[in-house]
KOLVO-767402 format. One line per 8 residues: number of its first residue (from 1); their letters; for each residue x, y, z of N, C-alpha, C. Coordinates in pm, 1 decimal, padded with zeros to 6 digits. Atoms other than C-alpha are relative to their C-alpha. Layout:
<pts>
NUM) a) X/Y/Z/X/Y/Z/X/Y/Z  ...
</pts>
This chain:
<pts>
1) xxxxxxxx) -00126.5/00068.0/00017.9/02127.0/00134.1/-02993.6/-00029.1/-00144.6/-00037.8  00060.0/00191.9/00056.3/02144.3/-00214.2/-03183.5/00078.2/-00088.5/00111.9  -00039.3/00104.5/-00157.3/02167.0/-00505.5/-02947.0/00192.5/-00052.2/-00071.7  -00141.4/00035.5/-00003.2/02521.1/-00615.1/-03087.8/00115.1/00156.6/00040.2  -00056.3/-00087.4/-00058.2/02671.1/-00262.6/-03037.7/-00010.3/-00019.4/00186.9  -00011.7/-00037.2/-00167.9/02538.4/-00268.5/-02626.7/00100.5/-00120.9/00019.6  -00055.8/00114.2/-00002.9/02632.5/-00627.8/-02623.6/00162.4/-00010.7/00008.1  -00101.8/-00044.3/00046.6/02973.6/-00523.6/-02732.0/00064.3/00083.9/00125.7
9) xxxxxxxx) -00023.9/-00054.3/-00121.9/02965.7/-00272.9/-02454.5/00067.8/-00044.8/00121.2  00032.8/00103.1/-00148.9/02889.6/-00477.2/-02185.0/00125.5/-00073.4/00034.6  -00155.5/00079.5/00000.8/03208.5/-00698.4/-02262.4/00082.7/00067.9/00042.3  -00142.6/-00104.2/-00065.4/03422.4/-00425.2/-02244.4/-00014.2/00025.8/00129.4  00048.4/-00114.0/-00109.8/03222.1/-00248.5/-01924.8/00071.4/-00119.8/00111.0  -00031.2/00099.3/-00119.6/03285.4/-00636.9/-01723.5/00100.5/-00038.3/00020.3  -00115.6/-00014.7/-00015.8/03675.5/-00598.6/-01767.2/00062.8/00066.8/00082.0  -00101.5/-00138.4/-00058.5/03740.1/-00234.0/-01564.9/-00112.2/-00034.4/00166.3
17) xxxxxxxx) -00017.5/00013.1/-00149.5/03742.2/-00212.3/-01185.3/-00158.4/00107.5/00024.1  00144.1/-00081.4/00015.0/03434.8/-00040.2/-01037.2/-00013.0/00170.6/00057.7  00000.9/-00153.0/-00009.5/03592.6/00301.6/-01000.3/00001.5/-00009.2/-00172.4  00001.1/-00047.9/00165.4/03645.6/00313.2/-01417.6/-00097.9/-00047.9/-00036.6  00117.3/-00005.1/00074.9/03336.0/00191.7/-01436.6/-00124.6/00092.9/00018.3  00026.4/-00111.8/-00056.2/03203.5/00505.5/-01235.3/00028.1/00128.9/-00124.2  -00089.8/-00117.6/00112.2/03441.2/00691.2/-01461.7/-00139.6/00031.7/-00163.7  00034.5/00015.5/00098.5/03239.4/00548.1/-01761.3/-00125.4/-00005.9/00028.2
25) xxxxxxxx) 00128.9/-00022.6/-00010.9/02881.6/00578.8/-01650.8/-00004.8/00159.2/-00012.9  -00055.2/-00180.3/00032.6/02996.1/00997.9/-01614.1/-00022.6/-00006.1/-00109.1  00046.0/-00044.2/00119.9/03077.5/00969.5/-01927.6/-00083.5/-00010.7/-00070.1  00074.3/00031.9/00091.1/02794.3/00810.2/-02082.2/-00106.7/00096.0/00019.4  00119.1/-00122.4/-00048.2/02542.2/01050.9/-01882.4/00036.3/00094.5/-00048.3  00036.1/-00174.6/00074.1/02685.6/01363.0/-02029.1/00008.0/-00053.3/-00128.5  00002.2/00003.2/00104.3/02717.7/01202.9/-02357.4/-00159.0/00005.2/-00060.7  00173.1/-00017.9/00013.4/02318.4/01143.5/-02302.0/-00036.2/00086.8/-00003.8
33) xxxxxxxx) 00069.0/-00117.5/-00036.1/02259.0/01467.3/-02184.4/00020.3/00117.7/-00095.9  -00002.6/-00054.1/00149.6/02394.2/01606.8/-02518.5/-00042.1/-00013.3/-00123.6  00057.7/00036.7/00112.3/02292.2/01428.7/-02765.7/-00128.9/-00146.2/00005.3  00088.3/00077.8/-00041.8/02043.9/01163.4/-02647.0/-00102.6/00014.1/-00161.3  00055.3/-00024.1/00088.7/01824.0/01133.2/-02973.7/-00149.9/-00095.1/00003.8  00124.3/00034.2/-00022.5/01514.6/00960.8/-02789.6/-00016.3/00046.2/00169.4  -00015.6/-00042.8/-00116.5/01405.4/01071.1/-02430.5/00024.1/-00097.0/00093.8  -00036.8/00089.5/-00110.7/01523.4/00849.7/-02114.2/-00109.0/-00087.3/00038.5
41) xxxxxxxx) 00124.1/00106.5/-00044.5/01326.6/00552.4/-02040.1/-00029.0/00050.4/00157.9  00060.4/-00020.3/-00120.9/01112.4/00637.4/-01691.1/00093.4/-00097.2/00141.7  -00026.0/00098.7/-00133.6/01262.9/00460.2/-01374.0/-00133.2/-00009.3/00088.5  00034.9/00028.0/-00090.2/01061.8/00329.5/-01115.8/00043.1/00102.9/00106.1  -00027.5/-00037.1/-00105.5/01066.6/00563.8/-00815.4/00081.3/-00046.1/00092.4  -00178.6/00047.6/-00042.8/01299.5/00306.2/-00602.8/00115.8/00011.5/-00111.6  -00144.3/-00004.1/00088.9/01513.6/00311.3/-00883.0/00045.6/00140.2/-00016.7  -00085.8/-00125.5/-00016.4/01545.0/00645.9/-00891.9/00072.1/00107.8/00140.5
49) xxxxxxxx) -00013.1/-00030.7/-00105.3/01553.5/00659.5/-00553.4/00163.5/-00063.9/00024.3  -00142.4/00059.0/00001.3/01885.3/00436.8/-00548.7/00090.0/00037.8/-00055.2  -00094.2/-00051.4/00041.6/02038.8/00595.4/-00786.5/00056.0/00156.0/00062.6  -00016.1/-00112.8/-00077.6/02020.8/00955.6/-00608.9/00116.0/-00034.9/00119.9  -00095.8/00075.8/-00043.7/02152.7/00741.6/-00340.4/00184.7/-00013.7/-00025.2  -00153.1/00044.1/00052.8/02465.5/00625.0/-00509.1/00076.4/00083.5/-00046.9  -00082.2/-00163.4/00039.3/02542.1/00975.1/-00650.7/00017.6/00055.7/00119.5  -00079.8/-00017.2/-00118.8/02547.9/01090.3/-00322.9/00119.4/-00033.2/00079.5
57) xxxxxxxx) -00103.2/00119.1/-00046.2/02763.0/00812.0/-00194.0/00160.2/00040.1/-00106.6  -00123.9/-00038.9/00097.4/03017.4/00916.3/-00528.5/00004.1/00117.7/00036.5  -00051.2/-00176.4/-00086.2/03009.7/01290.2/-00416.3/00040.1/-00005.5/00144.5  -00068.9/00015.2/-00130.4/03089.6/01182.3/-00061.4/00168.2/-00079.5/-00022.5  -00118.3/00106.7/00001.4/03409.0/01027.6/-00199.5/00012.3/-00109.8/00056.4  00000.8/00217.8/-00095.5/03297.7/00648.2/-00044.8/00061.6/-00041.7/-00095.2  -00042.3/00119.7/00082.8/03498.6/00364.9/-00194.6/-00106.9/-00033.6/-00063.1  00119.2/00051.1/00092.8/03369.8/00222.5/-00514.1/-00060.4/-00156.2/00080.9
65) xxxxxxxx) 00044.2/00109.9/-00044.7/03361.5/-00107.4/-00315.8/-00105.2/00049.6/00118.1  00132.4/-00050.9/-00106.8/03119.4/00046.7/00023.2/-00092.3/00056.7/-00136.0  00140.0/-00051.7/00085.2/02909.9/00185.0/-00290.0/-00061.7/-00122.7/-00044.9  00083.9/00129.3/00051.1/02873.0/-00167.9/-00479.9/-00021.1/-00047.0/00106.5  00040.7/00074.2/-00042.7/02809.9/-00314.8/-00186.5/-00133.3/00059.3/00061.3  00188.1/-00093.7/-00019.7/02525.3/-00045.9/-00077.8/-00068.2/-00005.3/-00085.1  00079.7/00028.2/00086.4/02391.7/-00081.2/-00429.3/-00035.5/-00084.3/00013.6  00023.4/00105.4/00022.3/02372.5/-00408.0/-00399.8/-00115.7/-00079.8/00118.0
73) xxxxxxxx) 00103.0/00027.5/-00094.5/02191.9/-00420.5/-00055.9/-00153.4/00107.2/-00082.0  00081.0/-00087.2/00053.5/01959.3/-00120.8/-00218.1/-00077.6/-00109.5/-00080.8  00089.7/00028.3/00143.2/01878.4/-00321.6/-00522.3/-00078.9/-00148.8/00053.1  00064.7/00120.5/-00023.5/01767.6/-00643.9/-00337.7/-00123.3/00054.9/00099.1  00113.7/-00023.9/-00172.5/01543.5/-00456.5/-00033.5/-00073.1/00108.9/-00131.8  00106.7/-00038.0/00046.3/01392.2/-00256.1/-00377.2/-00050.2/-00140.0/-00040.8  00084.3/00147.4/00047.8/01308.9/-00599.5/-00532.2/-00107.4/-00017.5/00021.0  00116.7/-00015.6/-00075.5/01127.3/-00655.0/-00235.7/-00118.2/00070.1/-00013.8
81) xxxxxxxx) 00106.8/-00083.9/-00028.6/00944.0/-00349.2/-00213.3/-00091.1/-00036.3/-00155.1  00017.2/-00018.7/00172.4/00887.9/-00365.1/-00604.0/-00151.9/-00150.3/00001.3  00177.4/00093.0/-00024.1/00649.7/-00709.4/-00512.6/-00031.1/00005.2/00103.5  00106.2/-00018.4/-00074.6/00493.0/-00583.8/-00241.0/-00066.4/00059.2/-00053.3  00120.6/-00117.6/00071.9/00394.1/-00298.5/-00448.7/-00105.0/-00091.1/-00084.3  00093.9/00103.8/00021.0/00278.5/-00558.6/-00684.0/-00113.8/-00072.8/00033.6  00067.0/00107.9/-00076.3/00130.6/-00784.8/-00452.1/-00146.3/00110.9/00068.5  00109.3/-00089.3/-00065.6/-00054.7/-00448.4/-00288.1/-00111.0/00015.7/-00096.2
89) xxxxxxxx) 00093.2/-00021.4/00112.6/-00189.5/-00337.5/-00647.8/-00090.0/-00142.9/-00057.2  00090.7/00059.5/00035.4/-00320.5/-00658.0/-00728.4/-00119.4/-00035.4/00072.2  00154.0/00041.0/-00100.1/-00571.4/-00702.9/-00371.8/-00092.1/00097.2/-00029.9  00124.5/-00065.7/00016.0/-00698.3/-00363.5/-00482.7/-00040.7/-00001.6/-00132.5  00098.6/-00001.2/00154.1/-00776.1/-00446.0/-00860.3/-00090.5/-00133.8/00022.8  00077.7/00130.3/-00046.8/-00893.3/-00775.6/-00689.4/-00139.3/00038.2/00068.5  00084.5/-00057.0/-00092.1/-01125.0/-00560.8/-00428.0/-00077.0/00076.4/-00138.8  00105.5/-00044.3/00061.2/-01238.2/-00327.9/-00696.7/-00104.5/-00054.3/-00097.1
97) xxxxxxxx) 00092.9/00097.1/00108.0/-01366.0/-00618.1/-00974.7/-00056.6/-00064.8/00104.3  00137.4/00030.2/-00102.5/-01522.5/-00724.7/-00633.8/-00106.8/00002.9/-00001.9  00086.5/-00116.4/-00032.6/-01700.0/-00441.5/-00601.3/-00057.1/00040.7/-00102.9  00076.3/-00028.6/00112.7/-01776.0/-00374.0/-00964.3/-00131.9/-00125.5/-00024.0  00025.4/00163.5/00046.1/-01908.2/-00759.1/-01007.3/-00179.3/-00007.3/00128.7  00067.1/-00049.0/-00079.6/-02120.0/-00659.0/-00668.3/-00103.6/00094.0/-00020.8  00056.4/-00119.1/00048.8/-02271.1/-00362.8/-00820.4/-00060.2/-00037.6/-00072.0  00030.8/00037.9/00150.1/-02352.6/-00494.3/-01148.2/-00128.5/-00087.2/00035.6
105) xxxxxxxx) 00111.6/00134.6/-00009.5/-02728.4/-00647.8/-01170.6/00036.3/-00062.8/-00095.4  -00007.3/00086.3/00083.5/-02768.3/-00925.1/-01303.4/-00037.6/-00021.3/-00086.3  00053.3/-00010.1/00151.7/-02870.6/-00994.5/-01660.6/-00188.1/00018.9/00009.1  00174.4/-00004.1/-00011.7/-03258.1/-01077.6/-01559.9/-00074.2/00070.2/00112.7  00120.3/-00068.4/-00079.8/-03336.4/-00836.1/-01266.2/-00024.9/00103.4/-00040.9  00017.9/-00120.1/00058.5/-03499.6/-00558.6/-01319.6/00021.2/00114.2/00116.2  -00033.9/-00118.9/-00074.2/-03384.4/-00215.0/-01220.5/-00091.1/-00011.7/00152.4  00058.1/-00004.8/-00126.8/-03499.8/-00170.0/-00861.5/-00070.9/-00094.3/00135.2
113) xxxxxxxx) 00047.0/00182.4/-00000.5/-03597.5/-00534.4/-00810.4/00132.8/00000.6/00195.2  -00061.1/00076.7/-00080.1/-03439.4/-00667.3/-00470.2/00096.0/-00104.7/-00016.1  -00071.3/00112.0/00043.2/-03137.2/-00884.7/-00511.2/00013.1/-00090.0/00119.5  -00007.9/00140.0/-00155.8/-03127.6/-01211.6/-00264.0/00104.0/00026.0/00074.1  -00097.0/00027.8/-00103.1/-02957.5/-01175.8/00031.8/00025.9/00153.8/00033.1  -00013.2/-00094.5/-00062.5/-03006.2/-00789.1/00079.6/-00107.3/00042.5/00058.0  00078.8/-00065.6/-00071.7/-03139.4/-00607.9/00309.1/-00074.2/00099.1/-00043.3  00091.0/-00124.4/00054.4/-03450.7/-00422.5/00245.9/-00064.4/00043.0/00148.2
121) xxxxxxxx) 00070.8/-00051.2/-00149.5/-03601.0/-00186.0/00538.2/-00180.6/-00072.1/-00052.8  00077.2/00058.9/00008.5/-03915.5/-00423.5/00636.5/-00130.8/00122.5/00052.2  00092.1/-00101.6/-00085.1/-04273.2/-00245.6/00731.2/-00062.4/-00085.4/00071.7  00046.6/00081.6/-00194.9/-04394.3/-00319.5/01099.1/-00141.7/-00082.2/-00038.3  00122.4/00110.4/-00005.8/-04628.2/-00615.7/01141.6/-00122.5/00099.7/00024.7  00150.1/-00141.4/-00025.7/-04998.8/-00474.3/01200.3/00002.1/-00055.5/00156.1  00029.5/00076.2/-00159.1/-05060.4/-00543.3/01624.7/00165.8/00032.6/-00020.2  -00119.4/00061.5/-00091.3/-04680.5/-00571.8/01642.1/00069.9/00196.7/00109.3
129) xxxxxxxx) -00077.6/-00116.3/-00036.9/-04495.5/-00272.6/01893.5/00086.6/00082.9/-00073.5  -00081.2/-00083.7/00042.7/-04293.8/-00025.3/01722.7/00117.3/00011.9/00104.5  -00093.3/-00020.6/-00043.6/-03971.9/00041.1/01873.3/00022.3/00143.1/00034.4  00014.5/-00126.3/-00066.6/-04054.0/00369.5/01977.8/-00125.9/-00026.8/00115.7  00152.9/00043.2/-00034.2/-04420.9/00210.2/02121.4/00035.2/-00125.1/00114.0  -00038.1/00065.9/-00074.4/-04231.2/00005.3/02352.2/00071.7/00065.6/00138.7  -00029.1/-00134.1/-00133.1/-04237.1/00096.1/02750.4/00161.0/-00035.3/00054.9  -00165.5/00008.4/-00053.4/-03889.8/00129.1/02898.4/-00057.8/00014.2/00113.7
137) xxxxxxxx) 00052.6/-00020.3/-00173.6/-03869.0/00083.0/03292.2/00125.2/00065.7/00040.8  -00078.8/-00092.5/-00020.9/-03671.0/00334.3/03447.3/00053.2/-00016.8/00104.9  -00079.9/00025.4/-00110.3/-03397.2/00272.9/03675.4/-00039.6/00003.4/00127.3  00098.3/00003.6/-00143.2/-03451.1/00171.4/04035.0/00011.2/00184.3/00069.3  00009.3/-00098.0/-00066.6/-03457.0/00534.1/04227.0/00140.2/-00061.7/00177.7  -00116.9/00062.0/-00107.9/-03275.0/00310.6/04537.6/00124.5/-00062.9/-00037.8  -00118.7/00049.5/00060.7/-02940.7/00227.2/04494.5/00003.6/-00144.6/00079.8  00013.5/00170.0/-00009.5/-02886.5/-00156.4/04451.1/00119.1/-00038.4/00129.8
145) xxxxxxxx) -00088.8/00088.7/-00094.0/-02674.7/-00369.7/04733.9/00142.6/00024.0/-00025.6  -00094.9/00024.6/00040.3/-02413.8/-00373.3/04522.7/00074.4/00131.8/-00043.0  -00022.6/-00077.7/00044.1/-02392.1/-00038.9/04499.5/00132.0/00100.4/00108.4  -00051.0/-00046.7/-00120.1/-02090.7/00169.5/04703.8/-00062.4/00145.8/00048.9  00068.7/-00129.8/-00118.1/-02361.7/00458.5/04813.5/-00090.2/-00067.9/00073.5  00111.2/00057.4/-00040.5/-02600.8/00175.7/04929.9/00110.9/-00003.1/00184.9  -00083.8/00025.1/-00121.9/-02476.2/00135.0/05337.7/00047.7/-00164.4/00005.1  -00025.1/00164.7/-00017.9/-02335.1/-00209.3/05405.3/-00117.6/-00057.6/00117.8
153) xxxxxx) 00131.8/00074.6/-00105.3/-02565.6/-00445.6/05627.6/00030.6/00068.6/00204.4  -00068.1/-00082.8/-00166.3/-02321.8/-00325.1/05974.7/-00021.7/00141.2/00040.9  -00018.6/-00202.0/-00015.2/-02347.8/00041.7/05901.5/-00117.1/00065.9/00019.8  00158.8/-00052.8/00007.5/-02746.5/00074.0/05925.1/-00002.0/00063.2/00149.7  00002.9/-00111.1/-00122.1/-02800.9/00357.4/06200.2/-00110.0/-00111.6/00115.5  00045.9/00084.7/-00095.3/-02944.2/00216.6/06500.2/-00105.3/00094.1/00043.9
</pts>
């Protein structure tokens, strides 16, 4: 549609009350659904979620006014969601060029090379203990003072 035809529309559409303008969205949807001669631009999932919404709300016979004013809460709390989603998708294209940038050697190391600041498994000093080669001392056998099977100092048998 050429922008002075919608344009044209629009004028007329911001004259009628917001049941005839109910009236006239009807009609324009079955006029789409007949002859439409490109396919429907995609909505956004809230948006199509709101609109389901609002058809409901018109098949429940609600006033057109309780509907604009539920659209109107709808369309500001999607907003919202609409830049969080935003705001979500950009920490993880932020996290993954992280993580790619992380990955990526650098122009002059060579494959298999150690990069600074990681950890490589070290091999044991010569003389030094192994961590298996180290003696453990094994719990006392007497229970400690502090213990409640040890007797208190009063309770020792006579």
């Amino acid at each position: 549609m050429n922008p002075h035809l919608r344009d044209r529309i629009l004028r007329q559409l911001e004259t009628l009350s917001d049941e005839r303008g109910y009236q006239v969205l009807d009609y324009v949807e079955f006029i789409s659904s007949r002859y439409a001669e490109k396919p429907q631009s995609s909505a956004s999932l809230f948006t199509k979620f709101t609109e389901g919404v609002e058809d409901r709300l018109r098949a429940g016979k609600v006033s057109a006014t309780t509907i604009a004013e539920t659209m109107s809460l709808m369309t500001r709390a999607v907003g919202m969601l609409e830049g969080v989603a935003a705001a979500g998708k950009s920490v993880a294209n932020d996290v993954m060029s992280a993580a790619r940038t992380a990955t990526t050697p650098s122009p002059g190391a060579t494959p298999g090379a150690a990069t600074p600041g990681a950890a490589t498994p070290s091999a044991p000093t010569p003389g030094a203990p192994t961590a298996a080669a180290q003696p453990t001392t094994p719990p006392s056998a007497a229970p400690s003072p502090s213990s409640p099977l040890s007797p208190a100092a009063g309770d020792q048998p006579s």
